[in-house]
C-alpha positions as CSV (number, residue, x, y, z in Angstrom):
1,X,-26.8,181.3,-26.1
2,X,-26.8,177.6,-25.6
3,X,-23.1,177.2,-27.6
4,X,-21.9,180.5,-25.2
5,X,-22.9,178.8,-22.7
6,X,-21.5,174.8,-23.3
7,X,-18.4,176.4,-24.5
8,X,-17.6,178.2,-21.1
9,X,-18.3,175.0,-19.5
10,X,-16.0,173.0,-21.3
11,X,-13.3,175.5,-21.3
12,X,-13.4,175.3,-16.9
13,X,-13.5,171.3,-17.5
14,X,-10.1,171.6,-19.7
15,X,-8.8,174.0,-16.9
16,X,-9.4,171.8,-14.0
17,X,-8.1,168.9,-16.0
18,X,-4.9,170.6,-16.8
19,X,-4.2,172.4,-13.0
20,X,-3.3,170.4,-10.2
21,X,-5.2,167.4,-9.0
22,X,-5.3,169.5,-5.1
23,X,-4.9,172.6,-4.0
24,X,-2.4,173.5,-1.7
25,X,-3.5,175.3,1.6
26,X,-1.5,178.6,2.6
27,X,0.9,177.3,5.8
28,X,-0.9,177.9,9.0
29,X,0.4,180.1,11.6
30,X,4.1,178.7,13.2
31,X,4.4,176.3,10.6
32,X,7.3,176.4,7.7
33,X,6.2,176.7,4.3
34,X,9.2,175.5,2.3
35,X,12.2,174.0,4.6
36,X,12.9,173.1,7.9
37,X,13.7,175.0,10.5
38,X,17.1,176.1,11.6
39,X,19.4,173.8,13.8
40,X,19.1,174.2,17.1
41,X,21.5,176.1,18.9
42,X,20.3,174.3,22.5
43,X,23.2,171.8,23.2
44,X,21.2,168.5,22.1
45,X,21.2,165.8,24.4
46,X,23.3,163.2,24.5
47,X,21.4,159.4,24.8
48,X,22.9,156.8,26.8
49,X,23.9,153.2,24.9
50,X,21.1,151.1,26.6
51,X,18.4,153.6,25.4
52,X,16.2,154.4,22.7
53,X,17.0,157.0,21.4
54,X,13.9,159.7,20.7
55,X,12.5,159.8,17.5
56,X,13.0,162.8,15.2
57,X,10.4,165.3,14.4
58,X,9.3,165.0,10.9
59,X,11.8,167.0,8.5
60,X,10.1,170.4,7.9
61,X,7.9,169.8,10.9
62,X,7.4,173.3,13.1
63,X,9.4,174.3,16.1
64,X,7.8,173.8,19.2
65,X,6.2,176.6,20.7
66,X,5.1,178.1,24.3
67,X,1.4,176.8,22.7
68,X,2.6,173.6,22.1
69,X,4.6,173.2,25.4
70,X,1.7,173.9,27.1
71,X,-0.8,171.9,25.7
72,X,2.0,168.8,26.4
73,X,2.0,169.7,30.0
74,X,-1.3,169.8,30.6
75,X,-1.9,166.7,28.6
76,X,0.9,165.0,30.2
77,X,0.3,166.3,33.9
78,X,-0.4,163.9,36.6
79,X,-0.7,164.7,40.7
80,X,-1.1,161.3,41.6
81,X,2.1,159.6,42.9
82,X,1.0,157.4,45.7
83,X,4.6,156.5,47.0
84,X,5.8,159.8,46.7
85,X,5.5,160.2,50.9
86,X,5.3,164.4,50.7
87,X,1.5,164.7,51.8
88,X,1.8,167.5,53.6
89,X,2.5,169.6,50.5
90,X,0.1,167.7,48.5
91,X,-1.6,171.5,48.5
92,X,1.5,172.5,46.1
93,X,0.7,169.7,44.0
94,X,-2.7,170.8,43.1
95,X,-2.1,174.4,42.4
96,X,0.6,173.3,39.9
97,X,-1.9,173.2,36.8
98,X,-3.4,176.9,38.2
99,X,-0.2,178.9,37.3
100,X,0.3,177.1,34.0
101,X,2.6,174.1,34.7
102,X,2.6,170.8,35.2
103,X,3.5,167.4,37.0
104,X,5.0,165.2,34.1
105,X,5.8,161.8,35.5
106,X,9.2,159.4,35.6
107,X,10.0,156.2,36.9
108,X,9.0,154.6,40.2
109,X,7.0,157.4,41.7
110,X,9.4,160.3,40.5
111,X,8.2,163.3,38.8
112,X,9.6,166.8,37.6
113,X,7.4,170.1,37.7
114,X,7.5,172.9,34.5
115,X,6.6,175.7,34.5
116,X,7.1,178.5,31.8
117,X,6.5,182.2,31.6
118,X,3.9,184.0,29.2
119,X,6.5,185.6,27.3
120,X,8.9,183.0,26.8
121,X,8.3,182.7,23.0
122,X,9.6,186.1,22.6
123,X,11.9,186.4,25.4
124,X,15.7,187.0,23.8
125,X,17.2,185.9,27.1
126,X,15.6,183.0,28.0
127,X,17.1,181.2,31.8
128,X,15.8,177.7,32.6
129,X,16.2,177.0,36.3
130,X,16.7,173.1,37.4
131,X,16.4,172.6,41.0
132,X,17.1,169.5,42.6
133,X,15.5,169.3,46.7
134,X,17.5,167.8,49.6
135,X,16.9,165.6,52.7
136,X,13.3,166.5,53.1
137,X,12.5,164.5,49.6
138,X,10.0,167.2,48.3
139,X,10.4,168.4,45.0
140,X,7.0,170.6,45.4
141,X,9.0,172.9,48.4
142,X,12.1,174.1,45.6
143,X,9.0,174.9,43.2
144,X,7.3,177.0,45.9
145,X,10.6,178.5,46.7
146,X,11.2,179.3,42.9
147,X,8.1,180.3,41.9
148,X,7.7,183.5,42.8
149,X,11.6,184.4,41.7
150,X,10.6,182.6,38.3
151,X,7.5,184.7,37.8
152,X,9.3,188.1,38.7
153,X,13.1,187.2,36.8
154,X,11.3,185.5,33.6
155,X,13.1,182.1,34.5
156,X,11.5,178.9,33.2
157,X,11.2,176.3,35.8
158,X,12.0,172.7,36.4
159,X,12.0,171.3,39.7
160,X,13.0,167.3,39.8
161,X,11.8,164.8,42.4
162,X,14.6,162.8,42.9
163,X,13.7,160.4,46.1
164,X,10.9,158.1,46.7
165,X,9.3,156.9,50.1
166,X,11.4,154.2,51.4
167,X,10.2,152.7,55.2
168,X,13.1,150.5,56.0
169,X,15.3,154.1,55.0
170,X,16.4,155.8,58.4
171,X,15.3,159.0,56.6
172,X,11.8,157.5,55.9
173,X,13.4,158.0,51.5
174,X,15.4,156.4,48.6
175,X,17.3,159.2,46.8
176,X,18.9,158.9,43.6
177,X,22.4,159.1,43.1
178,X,24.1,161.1,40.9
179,X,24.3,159.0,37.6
180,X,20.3,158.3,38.3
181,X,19.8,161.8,38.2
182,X,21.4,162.6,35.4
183,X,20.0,159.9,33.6
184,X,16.5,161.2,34.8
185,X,17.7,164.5,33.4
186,X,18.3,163.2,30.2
187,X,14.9,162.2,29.8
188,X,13.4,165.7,31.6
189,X,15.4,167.2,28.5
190,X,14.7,165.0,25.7
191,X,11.1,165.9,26.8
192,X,11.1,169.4,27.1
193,X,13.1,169.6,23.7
194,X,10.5,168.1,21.7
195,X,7.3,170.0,23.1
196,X,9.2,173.2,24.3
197,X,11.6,175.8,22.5
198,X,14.6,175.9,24.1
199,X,16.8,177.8,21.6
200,X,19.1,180.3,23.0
201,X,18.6,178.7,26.6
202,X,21.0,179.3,29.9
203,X,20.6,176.8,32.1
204,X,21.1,176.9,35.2
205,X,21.4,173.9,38.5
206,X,20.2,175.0,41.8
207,X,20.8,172.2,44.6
208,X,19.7,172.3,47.9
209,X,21.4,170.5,50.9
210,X,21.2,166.9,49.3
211,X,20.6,168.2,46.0
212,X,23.3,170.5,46.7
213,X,26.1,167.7,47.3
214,X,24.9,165.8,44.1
215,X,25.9,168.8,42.1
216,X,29.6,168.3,42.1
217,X,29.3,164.6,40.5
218,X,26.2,165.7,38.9
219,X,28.4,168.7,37.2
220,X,31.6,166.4,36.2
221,X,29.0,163.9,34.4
222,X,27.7,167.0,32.1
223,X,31.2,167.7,31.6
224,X,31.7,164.3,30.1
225,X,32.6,162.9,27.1
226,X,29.4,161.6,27.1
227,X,27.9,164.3,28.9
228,X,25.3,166.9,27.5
229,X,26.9,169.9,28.3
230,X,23.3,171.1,29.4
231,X,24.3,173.3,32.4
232,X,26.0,176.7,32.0
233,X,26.6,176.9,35.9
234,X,25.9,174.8,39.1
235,X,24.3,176.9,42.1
236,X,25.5,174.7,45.4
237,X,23.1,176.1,48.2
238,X,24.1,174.7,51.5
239,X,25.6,171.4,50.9
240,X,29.0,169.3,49.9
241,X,30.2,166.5,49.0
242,X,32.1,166.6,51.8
243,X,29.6,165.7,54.4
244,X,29.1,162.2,52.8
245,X,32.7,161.2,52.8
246,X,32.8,162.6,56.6
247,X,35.1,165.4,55.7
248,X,37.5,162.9,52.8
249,X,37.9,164.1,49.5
250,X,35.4,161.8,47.5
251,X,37.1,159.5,44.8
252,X,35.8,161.2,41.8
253,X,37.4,164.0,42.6
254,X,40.4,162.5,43.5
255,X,40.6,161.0,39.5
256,X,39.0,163.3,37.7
257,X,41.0,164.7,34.7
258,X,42.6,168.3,35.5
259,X,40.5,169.9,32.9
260,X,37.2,168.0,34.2
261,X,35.7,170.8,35.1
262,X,36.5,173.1,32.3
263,X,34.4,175.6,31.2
264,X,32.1,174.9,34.5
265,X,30.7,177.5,36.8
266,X,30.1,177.4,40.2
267,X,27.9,179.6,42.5
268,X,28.7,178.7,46.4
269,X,26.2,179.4,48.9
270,X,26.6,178.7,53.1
271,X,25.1,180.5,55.6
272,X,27.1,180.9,58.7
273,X,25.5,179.7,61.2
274,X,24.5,176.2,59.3
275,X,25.6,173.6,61.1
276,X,27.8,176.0,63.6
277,X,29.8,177.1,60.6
278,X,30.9,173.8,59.4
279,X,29.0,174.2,56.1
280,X,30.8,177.2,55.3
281,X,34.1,175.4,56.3
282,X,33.4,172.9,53.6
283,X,32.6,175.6,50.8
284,X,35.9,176.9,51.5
285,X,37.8,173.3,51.0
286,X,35.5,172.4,47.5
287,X,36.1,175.8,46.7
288,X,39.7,175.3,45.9
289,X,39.4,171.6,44.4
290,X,36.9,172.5,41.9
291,X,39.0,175.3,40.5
292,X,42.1,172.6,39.9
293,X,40.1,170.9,37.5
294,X,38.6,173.8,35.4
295,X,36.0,175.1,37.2
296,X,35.7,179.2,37.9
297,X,33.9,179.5,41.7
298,X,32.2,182.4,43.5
299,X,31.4,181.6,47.1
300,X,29.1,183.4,48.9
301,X,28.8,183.3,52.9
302,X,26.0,184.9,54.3
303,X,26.6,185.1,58.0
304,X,22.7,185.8,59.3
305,X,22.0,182.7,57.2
306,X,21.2,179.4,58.2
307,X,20.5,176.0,55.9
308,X,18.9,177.0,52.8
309,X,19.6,180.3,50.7
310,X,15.4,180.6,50.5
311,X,15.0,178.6,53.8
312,X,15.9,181.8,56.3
313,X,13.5,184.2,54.7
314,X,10.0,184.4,55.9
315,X,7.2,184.1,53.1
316,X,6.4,187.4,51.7
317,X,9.5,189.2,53.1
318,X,11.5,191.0,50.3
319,X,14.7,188.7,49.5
320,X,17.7,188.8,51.3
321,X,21.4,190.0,50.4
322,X,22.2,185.9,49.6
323,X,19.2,186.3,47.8
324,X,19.7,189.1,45.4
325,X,23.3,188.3,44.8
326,X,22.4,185.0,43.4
327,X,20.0,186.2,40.9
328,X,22.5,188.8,40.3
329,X,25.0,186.2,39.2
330,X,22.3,184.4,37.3
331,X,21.4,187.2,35.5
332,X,24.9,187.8,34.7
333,X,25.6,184.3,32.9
334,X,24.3,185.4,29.7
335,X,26.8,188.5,29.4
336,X,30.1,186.6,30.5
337,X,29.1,184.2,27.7
């Protein structure tokens, strides 16, 4: 029994000796067992010169995930932005991290808010909505506009503060301009595309007044060279270049390229009785020089309207004809694609 038993013993010792030193664990859920994960079909951004560029994910490292996007925005999320000069919506702020998203921080007192729906890991026509605010400086008043819309349409939500609180600044702010946006939205995305999946995304710029005029520049720098070709159409909601060159056709219109705006889109909102019509009078003059260098442009006048597409409806009313045609046409974008 003894040399049954030594015999067994030394014929597991030779066993062990001749299998691997370790095993090797089964993957664990949403990781890749034997190679990497597919390119990305999400239009990868492009970094300017001057930065540093992001660093890879390890090769054969998992996609990102809703789980893993969310557990980055709530460890990144911050409500505390001292300079920001938007108290009175400071109530916004701190029902961000109820629902889910977050307050991600940028440079000198700027900030973006994300938000992303339950199903978004399985969604098959996933919309990302960037909305940029205007004069009022209060990135936190687009979210509340957009929230419910995002929640009921399945839209993931980005909504950039773009202006600072500036004293010596007639309109009590500093705003960006457009190449400081976009390099802000460089980094939103470069972000978002390492914690979040973004395969497969449409997305889509919504501007109001300020943010609205900033879309035309904004839109011709995506289209660069250089650009990141992030944006499958611009939503212009109540606002033109126009009013900052007091009715002059601004200079980068003036040399852009014919085809500058090729392949853009263009959704133009007024309402007509903004600013006794002379919104609407500008839509119809942009209008025109967008689609000589590229672009294709719906504009959309809503007569009842005033300043803001979201701005004339009272809370809790169902949304208007301006209302439903827009998320008509954004709902659209993936089948004209």
């Amino acid at each position: 029994m003894k040399r049954l038993t030594f015999s067994l013993t030394l014929l597991l010792l030779l066993g062990a000796a001749c299998g691997p030193g370790t095993s090797t664990p089964p993957p664990t859920r949403g990781s890749v067992a034997t190679q990497p994960p597919p390119a990305p079909t999400f239009p990868p951004p492009t970094t300017a010169p001057t930065d540093t560029p992001p660093t890879p994910p390890p090769e054969g490292s998992a996609a990102p995930t809703l789980a893993t996007c969310r557990a980055w925005i709530q460890e990144a999320h911050s409500p505390d932005y001292p300079d920001h000069g938007c108290e009175e919506h400071s109530d916004i702020l701190n029902s961000v991290a109820d629902g889910d998203g977050g307050i991600i921080p940028l440079q000198d007192s700027k900030f973006f808010i994300a938000w992303f729906p339950d199903n978004w890991d399985s969604s098959t026509d996933r919309t990302l909505i960037v909305t940029l605010h205007g004069s009022g400086g209060c990135a936190e008043r687009l979210y509340q506009w957009w929230s419910q819309p995002a929640v009921q349409h399945n839209y993931a939500l980005v909504a950039l503060q773009y202006a600072r609180a500036d004293a010596s600044s007639e309109e009590g702010y500093a705003f960006d301009d457009a190449e400081q946006i976009y390099a802000s939205l460089r980094t939103v995305f470069d972000e978002l595309q390492t914690h979040c999946p973004l395969d497969d995304t449409v997305v889509v710029y919504h501007g109001f007044s300020r943010g609205s005029a900033r879309a035309f520049k904004i839109a011709l720098l995506d289209r660069a060279e250089a650009g990141m070709k992030l944006f499958t159409a611009f939503i212009a909601d109540s606002g033109t270049t126009l009013a900052d060159t007091g009715g002059e056709i601004p200079a980068y219109l003036q040399e852009a390229a014919p085809d500058a705006y090729s392949g853009a889109r263009f959704w133009l909102y007024c309402g007509g009785a903004d600013h006794d019509g002379q919104t609407c009078e500008d839509m119809k003059r942009i209008g025109p020089l967008l689609e000589e260098h590229g672009a294709t442009v719906d504009t959309y006048r809503y007569e009842p309207g005033g300043h803001g597409i979201f701005a004339t409806v009272k809370p809790g009313s169902p949304p208007s004809e301006a209302i439903t045609a827009m998320y008509e046409f954004i709902d659209g974008l993936r089948a004209s694609q």
